[in-house]
C-alpha positions in Angstrom: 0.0 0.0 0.0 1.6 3.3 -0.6 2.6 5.7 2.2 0.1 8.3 2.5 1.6 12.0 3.6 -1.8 14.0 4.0 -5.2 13.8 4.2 -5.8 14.9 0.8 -3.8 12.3 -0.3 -5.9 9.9 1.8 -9.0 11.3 0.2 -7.8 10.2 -3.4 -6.0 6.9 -2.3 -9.5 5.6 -0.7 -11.7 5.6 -4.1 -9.6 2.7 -5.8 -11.4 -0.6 -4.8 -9.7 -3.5 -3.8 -11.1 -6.7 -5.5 -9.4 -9.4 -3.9 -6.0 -10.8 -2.6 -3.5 -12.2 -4.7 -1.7 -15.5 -4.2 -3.4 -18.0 -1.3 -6.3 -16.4 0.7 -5.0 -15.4 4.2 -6.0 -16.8 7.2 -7.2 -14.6 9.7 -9.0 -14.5 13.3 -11.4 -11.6 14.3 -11.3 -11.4 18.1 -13.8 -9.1 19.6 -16.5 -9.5 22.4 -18.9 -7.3 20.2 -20.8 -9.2 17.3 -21.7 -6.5 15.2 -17.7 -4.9 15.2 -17.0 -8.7 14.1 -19.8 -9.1 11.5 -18.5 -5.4 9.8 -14.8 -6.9 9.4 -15.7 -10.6 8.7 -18.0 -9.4 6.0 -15.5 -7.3 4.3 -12.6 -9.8 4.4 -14.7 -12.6 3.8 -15.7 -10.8 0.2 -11.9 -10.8 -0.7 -11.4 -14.3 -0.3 -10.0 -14.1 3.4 -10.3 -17.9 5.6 -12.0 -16.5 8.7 -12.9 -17.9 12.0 -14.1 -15.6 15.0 -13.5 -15.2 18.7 -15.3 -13.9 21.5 -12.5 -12.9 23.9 -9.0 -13.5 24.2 -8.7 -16.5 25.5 -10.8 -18.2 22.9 -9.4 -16.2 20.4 -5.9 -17.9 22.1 -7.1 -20.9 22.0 -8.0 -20.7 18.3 -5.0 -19.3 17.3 -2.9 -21.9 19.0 -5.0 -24.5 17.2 -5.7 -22.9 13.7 -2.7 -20.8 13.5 -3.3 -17.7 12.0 -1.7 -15.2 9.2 -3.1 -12.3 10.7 -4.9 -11.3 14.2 -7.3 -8.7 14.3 -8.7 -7.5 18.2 -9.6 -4.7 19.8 -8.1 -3.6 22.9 -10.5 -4.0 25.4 
């Protein structure tokens, strides 16, 4: 992704689309304890191609991870 300086330059970046991920879909695991912030992000990677599973806290999220072990690990902070 290219390195964005200003917010103008954000404004122009953000109107290309992405259409999908190149090379073997990623597998990643959406921890968060609030459904609906998990449906918004599962439902956009899941449209790219993305292997998903989800997690209601952190240690099921741990858990998951340990067993399915992740590309990527999206959580929030609480």
């Amino acid at each position: 992704m290219p390195v964005i300086q200003s917010e103008d330059e954000l404004r122009r970046e953000t109107s290309h689309r992405i259409a999908g991920i190149a090379g073997s879909p990623p597998k990643i695991l959406v921890v968060d304890d609030n459904k609906e912030n998990r449906s918004v992000i599962v439902d956009l990677l899941a449209s790219l191609g993305s292997k998903l599973r989800e997690a209601t806290n952190g240690r099921e999220g741990l858990n998951i991870a340990l067993e399915w072990n992740p590309d990527v690990i999206i959580t929030d902070l609480r």
